[in-house]
C-alpha positions as a printed Julia matrix, in Angstrom:
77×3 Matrix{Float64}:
 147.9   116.27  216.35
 147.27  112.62  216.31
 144.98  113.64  212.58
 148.0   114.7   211.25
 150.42  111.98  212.28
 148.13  109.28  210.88
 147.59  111.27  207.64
 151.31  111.34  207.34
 151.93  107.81  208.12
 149.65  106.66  205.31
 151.3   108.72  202.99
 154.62  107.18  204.14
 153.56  103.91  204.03
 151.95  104.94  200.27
 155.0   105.99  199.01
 156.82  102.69  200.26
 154.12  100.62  198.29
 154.71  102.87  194.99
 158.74  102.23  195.45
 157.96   98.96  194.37
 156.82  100.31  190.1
 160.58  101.14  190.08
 161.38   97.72  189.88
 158.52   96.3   187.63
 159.98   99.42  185.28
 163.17   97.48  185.26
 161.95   94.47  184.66
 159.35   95.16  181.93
 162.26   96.97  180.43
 164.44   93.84  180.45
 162.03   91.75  179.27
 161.43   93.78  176.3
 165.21   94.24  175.82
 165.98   90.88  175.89
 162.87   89.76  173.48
 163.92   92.7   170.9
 167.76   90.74  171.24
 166.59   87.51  170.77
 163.99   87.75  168.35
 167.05   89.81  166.35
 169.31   87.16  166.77
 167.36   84.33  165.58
 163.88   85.2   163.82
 162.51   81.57  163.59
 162.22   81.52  166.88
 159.78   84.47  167.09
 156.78   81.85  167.73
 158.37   80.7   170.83
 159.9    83.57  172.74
 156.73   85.79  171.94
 154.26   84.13  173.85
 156.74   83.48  176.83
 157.34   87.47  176.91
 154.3    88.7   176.75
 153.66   86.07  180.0
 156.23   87.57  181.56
 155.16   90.86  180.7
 151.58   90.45  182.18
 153.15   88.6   185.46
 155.3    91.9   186.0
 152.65   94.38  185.27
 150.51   92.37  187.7
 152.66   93.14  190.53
 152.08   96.77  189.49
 149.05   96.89  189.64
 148.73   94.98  193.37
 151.62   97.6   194.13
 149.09  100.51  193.06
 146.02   98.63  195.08
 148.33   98.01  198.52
 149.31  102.44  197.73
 145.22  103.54  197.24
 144.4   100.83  200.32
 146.81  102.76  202.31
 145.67  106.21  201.69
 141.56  105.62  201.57
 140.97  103.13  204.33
């Protein structure tokens, strides 16, 4: 019984941690959405809006990928 309470409690607490690629789906999605719009509105400044969305871009996924590491620490320690 108390096998089978832990084992579901990690894969509770795993599915918490994974709740959390919902929101770096949103915001990779807005980030690209709003470079697409800019870049579209004003071409010359393609230079300076890249670099500072692909930043963002790597910030979010990094939280992804900690949110994956906390999920797999969860379920195999």
């Amino acid at each position: 019984m108390d096998h089978t309470l832990l084992m579901a409690a990690k894969q509770i607490g795993a599915g918490l941690a994974v709740i959390a690629l919902s929101g770096v789906g949103i915001g990779i999605g807005n980030i690209f959405a709003t470079l697409v719009s800019s870049i579209a509105r004003n071409p010359a400044s393609r230079p300076h809006v890249f670099g500072l969305g692909m930043l963002g871009f790597a910030l979010t996924e990094a939280v992804a990928l900690y949110a994956l590491l906390i999920a797999f620490l969860i379920l195999f320690m």
